[in-house]
N, C-alpha and C positions, 0 to 999 in steps of 0.2 A: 747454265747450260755450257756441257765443255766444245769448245769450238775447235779446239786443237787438229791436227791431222792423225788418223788412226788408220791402223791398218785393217785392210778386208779378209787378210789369210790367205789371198789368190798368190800363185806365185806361176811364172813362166820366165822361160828363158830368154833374153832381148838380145841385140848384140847395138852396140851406137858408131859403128862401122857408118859411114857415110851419112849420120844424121845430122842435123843443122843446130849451130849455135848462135842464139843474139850474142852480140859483142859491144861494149862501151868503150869507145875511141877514148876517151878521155880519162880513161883507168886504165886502158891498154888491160881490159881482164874480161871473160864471159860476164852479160848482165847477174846477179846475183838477184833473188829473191826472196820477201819474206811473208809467210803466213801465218794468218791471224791464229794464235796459242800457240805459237811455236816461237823458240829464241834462235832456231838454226837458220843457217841459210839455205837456201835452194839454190840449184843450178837447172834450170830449164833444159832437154835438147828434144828436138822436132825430129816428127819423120817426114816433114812434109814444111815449105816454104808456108802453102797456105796455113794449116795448123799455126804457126809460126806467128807469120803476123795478125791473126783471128785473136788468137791470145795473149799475145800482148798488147795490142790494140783494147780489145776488152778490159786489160789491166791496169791501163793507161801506162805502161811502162813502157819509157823510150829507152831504143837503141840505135847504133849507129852504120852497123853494117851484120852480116852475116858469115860464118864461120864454118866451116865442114868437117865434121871430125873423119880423120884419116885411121889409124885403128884404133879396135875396142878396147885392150888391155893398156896400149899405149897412153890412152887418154886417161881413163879410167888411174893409174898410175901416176898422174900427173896431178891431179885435183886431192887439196888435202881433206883427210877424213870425216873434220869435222864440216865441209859442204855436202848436202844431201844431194843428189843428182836425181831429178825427176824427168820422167820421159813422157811426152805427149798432154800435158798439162790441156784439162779443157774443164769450160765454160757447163757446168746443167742449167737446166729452165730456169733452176730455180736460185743459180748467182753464185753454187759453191761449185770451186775447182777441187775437181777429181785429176787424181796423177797415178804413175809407174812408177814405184819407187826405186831404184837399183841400186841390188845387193852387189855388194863387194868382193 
């Protein structure tokens, strides 16, 4: 069974203008994620605190403070290609995370 992450074919427009970022003090970098059948990484942002710490708490993934992205293209800009940026990352019944992918 392939577990990897697939796309749905949905596509909407997002902007990450003011959404939230876990941060690791100790990398001085956004927490980085990875899922199972994938070798890339992920970069999590929230639209919402709660969101936020729901799933990464669920994840067990620690971090150590919160981060606010200031603009969309700015950020987006900043992050190299090969991190995938996922928006709103959540939890189904049934233990698999559904995400936003954002197109570049």
């Amino acid at each position: 069974m392939d577990l990897s992450p697939r796309p749905t074919g949905r596509t909407e427009a997002v902007s990450l203008t003011v959404c939230l970022l876990p941060w690791n003090d100790g990398f001085d970098q956004p927490v980085l994620l990875t899922l199972i059948g994938s070798d890339a990484p992920y970069m999590a942002v929230f639209s919402t605190e709660a969101m936020l710490q729901a799933t990464m708490a669920r994840a067990n993934v620690p971090f150590d403070r919160i981060k606010l992205i200031g603009e969309h293209w700015e950020f987006i800009d900043s992050i190299p290609d090969e991190i995938l940026i996922i928006k709103d990352p959540w939890y189904t019944l049934e233990g698999k995370i559904r995400f936003m992918q954002v197109q570049r």
